[in-house]
N, C-alpha and C positions, 0 to 999 in steps of 0.2 A: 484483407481479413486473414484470419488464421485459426488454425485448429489446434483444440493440442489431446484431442484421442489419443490415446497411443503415446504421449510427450513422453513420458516417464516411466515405460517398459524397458526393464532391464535392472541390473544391482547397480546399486552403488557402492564405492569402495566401504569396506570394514575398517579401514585403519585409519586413524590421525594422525599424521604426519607431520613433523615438528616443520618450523618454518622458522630459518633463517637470512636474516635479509643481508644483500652481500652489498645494498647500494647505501650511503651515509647523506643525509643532505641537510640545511644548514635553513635559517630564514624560520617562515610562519606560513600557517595556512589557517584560514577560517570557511568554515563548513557550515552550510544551510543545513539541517537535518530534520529530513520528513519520516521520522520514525517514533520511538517510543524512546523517551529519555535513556533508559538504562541500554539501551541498542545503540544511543547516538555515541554515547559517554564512553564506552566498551571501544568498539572502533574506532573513535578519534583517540582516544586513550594509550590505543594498544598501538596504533601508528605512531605516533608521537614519540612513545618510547625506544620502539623499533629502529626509528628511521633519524631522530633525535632533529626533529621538527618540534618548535613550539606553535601547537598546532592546538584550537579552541574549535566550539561549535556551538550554533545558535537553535535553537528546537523549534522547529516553526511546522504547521500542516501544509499541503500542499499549495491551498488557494494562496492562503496567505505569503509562501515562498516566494508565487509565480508575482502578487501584488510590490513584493519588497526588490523582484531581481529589476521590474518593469520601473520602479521608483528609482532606483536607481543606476538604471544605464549607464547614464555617462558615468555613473563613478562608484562601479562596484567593490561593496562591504567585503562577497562573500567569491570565497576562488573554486570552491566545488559543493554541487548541490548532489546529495546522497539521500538516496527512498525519495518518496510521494508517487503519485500514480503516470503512471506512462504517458496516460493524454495530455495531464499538466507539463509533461516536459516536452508534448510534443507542439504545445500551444508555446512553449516557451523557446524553441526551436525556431518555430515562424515568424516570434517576434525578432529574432536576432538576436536572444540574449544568452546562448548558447553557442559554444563551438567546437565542431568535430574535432573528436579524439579517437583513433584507432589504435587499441592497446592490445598488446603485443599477448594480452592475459584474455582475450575474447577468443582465440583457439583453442580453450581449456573450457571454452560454455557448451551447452549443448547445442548441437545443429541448429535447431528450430529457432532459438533464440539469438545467434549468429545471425542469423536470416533479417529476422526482424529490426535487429541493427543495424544491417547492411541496407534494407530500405529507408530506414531513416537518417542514409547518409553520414552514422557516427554520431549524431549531434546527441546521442545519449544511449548509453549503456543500458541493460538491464542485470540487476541484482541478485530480484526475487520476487515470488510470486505469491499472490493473497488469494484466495478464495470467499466470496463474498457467502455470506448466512446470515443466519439467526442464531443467538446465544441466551440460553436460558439461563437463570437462576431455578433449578428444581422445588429448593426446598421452601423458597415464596410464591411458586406456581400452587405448592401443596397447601402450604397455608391458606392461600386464595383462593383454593379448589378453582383454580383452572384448569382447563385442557390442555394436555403440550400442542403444540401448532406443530405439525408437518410441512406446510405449504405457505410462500407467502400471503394466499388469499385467507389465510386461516386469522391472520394480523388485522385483520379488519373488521370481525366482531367484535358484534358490543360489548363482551365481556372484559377485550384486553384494554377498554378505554382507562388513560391514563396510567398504563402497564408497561408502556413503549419508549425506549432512547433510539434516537438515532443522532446523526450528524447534521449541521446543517452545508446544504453545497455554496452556500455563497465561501465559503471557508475553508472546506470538509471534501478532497479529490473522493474520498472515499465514500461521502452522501450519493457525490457526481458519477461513481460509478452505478451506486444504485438505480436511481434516477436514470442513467442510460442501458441498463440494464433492462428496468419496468419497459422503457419502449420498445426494445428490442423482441423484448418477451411479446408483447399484446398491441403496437402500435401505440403511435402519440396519444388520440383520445382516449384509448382504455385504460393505462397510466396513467394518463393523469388523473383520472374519474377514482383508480384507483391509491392514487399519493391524496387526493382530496378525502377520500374514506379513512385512508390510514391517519391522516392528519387529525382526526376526529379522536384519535387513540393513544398519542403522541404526548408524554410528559414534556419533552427539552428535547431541543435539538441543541447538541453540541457543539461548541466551536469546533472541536478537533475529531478526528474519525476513531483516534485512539479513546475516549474517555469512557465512551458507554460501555465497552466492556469494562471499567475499573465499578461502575455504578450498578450493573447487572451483578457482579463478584459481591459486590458488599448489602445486596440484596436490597437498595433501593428501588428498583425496579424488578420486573421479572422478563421484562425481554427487550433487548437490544439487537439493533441491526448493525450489520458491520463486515470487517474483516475476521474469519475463523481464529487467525493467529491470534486476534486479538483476549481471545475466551477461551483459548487451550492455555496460554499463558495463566491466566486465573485460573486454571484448572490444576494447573502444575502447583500452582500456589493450597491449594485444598482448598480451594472453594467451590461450593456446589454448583460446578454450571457445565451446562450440556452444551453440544454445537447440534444445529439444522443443519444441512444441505436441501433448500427447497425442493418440493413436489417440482416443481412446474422447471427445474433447471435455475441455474445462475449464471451470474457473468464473474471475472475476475479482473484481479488488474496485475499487471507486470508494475515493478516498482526500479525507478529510474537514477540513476547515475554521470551528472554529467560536468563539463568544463564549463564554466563561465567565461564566457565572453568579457575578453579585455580583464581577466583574472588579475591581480596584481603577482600574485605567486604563483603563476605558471605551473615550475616546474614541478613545485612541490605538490602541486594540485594533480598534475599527469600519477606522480608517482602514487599518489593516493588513490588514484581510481585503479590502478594496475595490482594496487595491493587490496583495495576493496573486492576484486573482482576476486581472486583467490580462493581457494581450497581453505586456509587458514581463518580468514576474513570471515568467508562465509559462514562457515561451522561456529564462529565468536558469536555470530548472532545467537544463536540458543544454546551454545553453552556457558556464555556469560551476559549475552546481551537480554536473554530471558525475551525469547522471539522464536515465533514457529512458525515460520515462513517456507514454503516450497523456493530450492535453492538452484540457482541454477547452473554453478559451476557442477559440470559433471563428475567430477572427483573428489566433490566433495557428499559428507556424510550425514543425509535428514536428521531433524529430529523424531525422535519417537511421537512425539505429539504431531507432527505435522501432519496434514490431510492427504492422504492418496487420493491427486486428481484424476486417477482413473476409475474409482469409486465413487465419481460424483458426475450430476448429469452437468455438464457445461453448455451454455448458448459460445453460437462461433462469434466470440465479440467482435465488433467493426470497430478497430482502434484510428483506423483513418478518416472514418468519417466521424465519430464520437472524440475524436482528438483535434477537430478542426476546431478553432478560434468559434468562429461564428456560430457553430450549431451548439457549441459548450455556451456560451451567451447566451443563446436564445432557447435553451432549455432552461436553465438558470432562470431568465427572466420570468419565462410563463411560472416557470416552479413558484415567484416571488411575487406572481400577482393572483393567481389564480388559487395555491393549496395555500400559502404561508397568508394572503390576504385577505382568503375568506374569511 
């Protein structure tokens, strides 16, 4: 388990710094991408040009990634899988269909997250970091004369029935963090008793973790669960929407980086994660990828939008035990017989 108190005390650099790439490489690379389109587009984009790789990517959310890498095993599509939540790559790890990469650009991350590599053997990187919440639509809260919610216990009145997006976790790493979140918070039975109440409140569950913030933004709904980045984004956009940081604490999730196993394009796949990891890279997320993500190369530069996770109450996630195969399934399960088949 880990903490991350204190992760993010200190400045970070002020300046952008041009980035020149001194290395040429030749071939194709194709990229799973567990992020928001215009994030994927942007960094495979900007590699490609850089590095003069013809080099594509496929948008997919977490679950569904970890379902495409496992279908394909013996004869993988896809040479580097970039974003989805840390426990799907740690599930994907286990299976074998991942393989250690130590880049040489993980000395440039912050300590902590160093660390957390290092026990995972390499078998995957980390990026960036999401903060789990709540994102309002203000001005449909107003019209609806609802309450704004503070807490997640607050999502469970009768009033916000039929008011609520979230993700669904057979699909959705980022349902699956919630969901292992609730437990963490209050125990299996109170979670669920409480994903059974919430479900009562529940428009759609999304296939993807990214969508409900675009449905919240356009005032379909008035509240959505999810990733913060995902509703400062629409917020950058002018759309009326707030971010929660629950009463009762959240969990978050690190977002993952890594080599496919038996990759066809290797090398180019190495060098993309070495330039993923980057100062350059990372800053592309929000200032073209339109993504406000906690970053975690140290030298490089937040965005304004992004959330100061030391102004938020954080639960100490167990990503070893919520990242095991078996307990990811069998939360999944009960989630699929007990809230979704009531």
């Amino acid at each position: 388990m880990i903490k991350v108190s204190g992760l993010f005390i200190g400045a970070v650099s002020l300046l952008a710094l041009s980035y020149a790439p001194t290395t040429f490489a030749d071939g194709r690379l194709t990229v799973y991408c567990s992020a928001s389109n215009e994030m994927c587009e942007q960094e495979v984009k900007t590699f490609a040009k850089a590095y003069h790789v013809d080099a594509k990517f496929v948008r997919t959310s977490s679950g569904s990634t970890l379902a495409k890498l496992l279908a394909e095993k013996g004869n993988p599509q896809a040479d580097v899988w970039y974003g989805g939540t840390f426990d799907t790559h740690l599930q994907a790890a286990e299976m074998g269909l991942l393989k250690p990469y130590h880049s040489p650009v993980l000395a440039e991350l912050r300590p902590e997250f160093q660390q957390i590599i290092a026990k995972n053997g390499d078998k995957s990187s980390v990026i960036l970091m999401g903060v789990l919440g709540i994102g309002v639509n203000t001005a449909r809260l107003k019209q609806l004369g609802l309450p704004m919610p503070k807490c997640w216990k607050d999502l469970i009145r009768p009033e916000f029935k039929q008011e609520i997006i979230t993700s669904d976790p057979r699909s959705s790493g980022t349902a699956y963090t919630a969901m292992a979140t609730f437990v963490q918070l209050w125990g299996e039975k109170n979670a669920f008793d409480y994903m059974k109440a919430l479900d009562k409140n529940i428009l759609h569950y999304s296939k993807s973790g990214v969508a409900p913030g675009r449905k919240v933004a356009a005032g379909e709904v008035a509240v959505g669960i999810g990733f913060l980045q995902n509703y400062t984004t629409e917020q950058e956009k002018g759309a009326p929407v707030e971010i929660i940081t629950p009463c009762e604490g959240t969990g978050y999730s690190l977002f993952g980086l890594a080599l496919v196993n038996h990759a066809r394009n290797e090398n180019n796949a190495k060098l993309f994660i070495d330039w993923a990891l980057s100062k350059e890279a990372q800053e592309l997320s929000w200032r073209k990828g339109k993504s406000h993500h906690i970053l975690t190369n140290q030298n490089a530069q937040s965005s304004p939008y992004a959330v100061n996770p030391n102004h938020v109450k954080l639960i100490d996630y167990d990503f070893r035990t919520y990242g095991d195969k078996a307990k990811r399934n069998a939360i999944i399960e009960q989630w699929r017989t007990e809230v979704k088949g009531q």
